[in-house]
N, C-alpha and C positions, 0 to 999 in steps of 0.2 A: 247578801252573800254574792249574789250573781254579780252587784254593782264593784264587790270587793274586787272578783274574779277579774271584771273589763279594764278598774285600774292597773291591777299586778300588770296584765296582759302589754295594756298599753307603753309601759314603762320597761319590759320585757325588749318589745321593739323597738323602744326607741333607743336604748342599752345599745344593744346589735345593728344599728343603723349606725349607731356612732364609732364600734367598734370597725363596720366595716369602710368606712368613710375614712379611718384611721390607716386602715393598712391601703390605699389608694394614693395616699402622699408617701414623702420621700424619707427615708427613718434620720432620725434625730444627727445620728452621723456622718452623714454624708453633706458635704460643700451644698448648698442651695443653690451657690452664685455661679452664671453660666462661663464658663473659662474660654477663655480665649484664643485665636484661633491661631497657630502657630505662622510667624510670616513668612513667606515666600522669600529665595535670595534676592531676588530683584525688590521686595518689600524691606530690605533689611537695611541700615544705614550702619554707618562705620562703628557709630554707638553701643550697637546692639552686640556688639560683639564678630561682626560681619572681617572679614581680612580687606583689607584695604589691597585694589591691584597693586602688582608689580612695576613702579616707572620703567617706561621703556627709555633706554640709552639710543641716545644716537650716536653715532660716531663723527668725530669730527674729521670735516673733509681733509682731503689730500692736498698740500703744496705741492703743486706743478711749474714747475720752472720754466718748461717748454710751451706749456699750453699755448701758447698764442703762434708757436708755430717753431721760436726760434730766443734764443736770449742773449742779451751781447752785453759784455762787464768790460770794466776799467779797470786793469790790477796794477798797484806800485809796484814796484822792486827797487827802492835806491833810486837811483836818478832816471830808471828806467820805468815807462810808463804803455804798460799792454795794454791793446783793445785787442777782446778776443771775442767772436761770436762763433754762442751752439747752435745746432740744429741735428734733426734726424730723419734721413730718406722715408723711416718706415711710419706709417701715420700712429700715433700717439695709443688709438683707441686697439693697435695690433702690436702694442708693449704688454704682451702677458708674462706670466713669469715663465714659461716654458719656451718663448723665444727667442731669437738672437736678436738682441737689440742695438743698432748702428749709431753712435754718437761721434756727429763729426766738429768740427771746430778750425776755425780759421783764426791766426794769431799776427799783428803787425804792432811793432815797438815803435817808441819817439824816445829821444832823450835831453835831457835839459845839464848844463847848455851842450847844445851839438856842436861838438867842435870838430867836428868829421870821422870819428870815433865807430869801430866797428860792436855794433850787438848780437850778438849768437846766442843762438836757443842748442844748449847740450841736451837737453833733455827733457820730454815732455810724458807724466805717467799719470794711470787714472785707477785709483783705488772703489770698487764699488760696496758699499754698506748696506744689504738689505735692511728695511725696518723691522729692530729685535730680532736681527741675526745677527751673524759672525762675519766678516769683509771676506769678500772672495780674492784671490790672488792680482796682485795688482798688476797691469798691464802697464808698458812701457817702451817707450820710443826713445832709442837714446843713436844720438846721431855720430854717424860713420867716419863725417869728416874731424881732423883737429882742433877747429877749437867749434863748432857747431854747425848750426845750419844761421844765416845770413837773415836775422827779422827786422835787421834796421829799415821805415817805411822810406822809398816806395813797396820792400821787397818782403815776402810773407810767409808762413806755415799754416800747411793745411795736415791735417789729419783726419781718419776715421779708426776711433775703436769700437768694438764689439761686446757690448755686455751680454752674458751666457745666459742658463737659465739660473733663478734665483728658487728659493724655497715654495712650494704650493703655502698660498695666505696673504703672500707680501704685497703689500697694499704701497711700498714703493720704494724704492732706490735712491739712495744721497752717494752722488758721486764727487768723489774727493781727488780734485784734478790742483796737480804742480806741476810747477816751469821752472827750469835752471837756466839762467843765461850765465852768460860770457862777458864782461864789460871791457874792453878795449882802454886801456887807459890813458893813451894819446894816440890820436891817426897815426901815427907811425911805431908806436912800441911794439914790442914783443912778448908784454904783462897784460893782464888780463884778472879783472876782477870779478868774482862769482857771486851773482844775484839770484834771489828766490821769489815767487809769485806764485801765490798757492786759492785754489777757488772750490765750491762747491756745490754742487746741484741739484736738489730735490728733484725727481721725474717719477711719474704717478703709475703705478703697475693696473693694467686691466684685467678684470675677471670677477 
């Protein structure tokens, strides 16, 4: 009996040894597998689901026409042939849009063939077009005498117009410059034929 007593006993405990071994682990439901640890943004690739940055734009530079200080064109007009060079008093990097900005130009014609024939400049005007704006009122020189002002070379025209202020933004100004001349149609006539010569100028706005 006692020997019965030691078996039950022993089987008793080891019952309860295994029951309690049982609740020590993780119950039947629950994931085993250790999970993963979530990544960082710096650890995350475009894959993942991550937003890919924003490209930054750049803007594409300004056409400067003046930049180097000053610019000088050749314009037809019919058998009339202008050299005219720009420049401006005031330094390029103090063209913000809030100041008066001076644009001057000197004008001298040739003409083919020269048969002693007078050239007159009636009229010289300058349309300014901010960029993605509306043209501001055009300025113009229109001369006093009858039939012009005298650009046959050696003899010449100078001017300076004033561009105002333009719109806060504008990154630059196309100025849209015409010439009307006068063609004399023999040294000694009293007819005159009217020629046009028309040019334009990208100039780069600071700020």
């Amino acid at each position: 009996m006692r020997a019965m007593k030691r078996a039950t006993f022993a089987l008793t405990l080891g019952a309860l040894a295994a029951a309690l071994t049982g609740c020590n682990g993780a119950a039947p439901w629950v994931d085993a597998t250790t999970p993963s640890p979530t990544p960082t943004a710096s650890q995350r690739s475009y894959g993942d689901g991550a937003e890919a940055p924003a490209p930054t734009e750049t803007p594409e530079p300004v056409v400067n026409d003046l930049e180097t200080g000053s610019a000088k064109r050749q314009l037809d007009a019919g058998a009339v042939v202008a050299d005219v060079t720009y420049w401006s008093d005031l330094a390029l990097d103090q063209w913000t849009a809030a100041a008066a900005k001076p644009l001057s130009l000197s004008l001298s014609t040739t003409i083919t063939p020269n048969d002693g024939q007078g050239v007159y400049l009636q009229r010289a005007s300058v349309t300014v077009v901010p960029d993605g704006g509306e043209a501001l009122p055009v300025q113009e020189d229109a001369s006093t005498e009858p039939h012009g002002y005298l650009v046959l070379s050696p003899y010449s025209y100078s001017q300076t117009f004033t561009i105002g202020a333009v719109p806060d933004g504008t990154r630059s100004v196309t100025l849209q410059i015409r010439y009307e001349f006068l063609v004399q149609t023999t040294p000694t006539s009293d007819e005159y034929a009217k020629q046009t010569a028309t040019d334009s100028l990208t100039v780069a706005i600071a700020g």
